[in-house]
Steps between C-alpha positions, in 0.01 A plus 500: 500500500200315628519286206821394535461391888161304357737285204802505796225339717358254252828360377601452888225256552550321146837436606407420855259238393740334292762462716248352783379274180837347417483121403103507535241556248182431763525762807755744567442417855444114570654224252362167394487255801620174468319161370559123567775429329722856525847420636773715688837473468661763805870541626548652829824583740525632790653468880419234740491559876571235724251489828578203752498158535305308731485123540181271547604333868518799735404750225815717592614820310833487354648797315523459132875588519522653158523784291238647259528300179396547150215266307349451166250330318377370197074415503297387218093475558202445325116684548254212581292816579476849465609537835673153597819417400785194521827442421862392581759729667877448513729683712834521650595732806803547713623661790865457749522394814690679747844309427403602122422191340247451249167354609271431172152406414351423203102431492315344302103506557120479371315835510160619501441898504152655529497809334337851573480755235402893512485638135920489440589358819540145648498401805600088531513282815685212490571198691824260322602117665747297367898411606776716573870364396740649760888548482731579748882406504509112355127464641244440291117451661147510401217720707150498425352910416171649538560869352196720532519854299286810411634736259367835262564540142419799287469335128632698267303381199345200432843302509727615766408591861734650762547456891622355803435175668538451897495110608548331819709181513389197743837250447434128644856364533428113625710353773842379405681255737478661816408854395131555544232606232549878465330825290654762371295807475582787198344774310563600158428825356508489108450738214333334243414499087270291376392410137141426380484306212 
């Protein structure tokens, strides 16, 4: 009886092992980390909540006047080090006013991640710039985004990592006519997958 709660025991941990081991021949704990060169191809979707505006003359508040809204992204990014990443990241996001119209952004920006890892886990910190294309009604605009991020992935082997990405969106909309310059102020919060390769 002993015996068999020995080979039961034994057979446990084989099987353990190689589960924790999947996709990696090195560690069954850490995985390879990355090298100049490594890219990352990652998808993520999520909502976005809309914050406030404020403008730049007598810095008052205005309410966002919107609904949450849904966003999405495509990134691509390449290791210059182990730890120091950059890339391109496209998105689109909308959300309704209170009428219910549409109100849509799509940005388009430069960014450079810094990257913590603990054995399976990453931890990156981002900061993206670039221009936002907005939509609303028959009005077409351009605003000017700084999007800093930190997010947690779990990778799953040495080509796919898991997790969620929260960002904070600083929208520069330039003055129009008589309007003044405004921002808009969002957050996103994003599961994400990302591909090593």
């Amino acid at each position: 009886m002993k015996n068999k709660y020995i080979v039961f025991l034994v057979l446990a941990f084989i099987a353990m092992t190689g589960i924790a081991g999947y996709g990696d021949e090195e560690s069954v704990i850490a995985l390879p980390g990355h090298e100049l060169g490594d890219q990352v191809f990652s998808l993520r979707a999520g909502v976005i909540l809309p914050l406030f505006f404020h403008d730049f003359e007598e810095y008052k508040v205005y309410s966002a006047n919107s609904t949450i809204g849904a966003t999405g992204a495509i990134q691509w990014n390449f290791y210059l080090t182990s730890y120091l990443r950059l890339g391109l990241d496209i998105g689109l996001a909308f959300n309704l006013d209170v009428n219910a119209n549409l109100y849509n952004m799509i940005p388009i920006t430069a960014k450079v991640t810094y990257v913590i890892s603990v054995s399976r886990f990453e931890f990156p910190i981002s900061l993206s710039t670039g221009l936002n294309v907005l939509n609303y009604q028959d009005i077409y605009d351009l605003s000017f985004i700084i999007r800093p991020g930190v997010a947690g992935y779990w990778r799953f082997n040495a080509n796919l990592s898991f997790g969620v990405e929260i960002a904070y969106w600083w929208l520069v909309e330039f003055p129009a006519g008589d309007n003044p310059a405004v921002a808009g102020n969002f957050l996103d919060i994003s599961p994400s997958l990302f591909y090593h390769f």
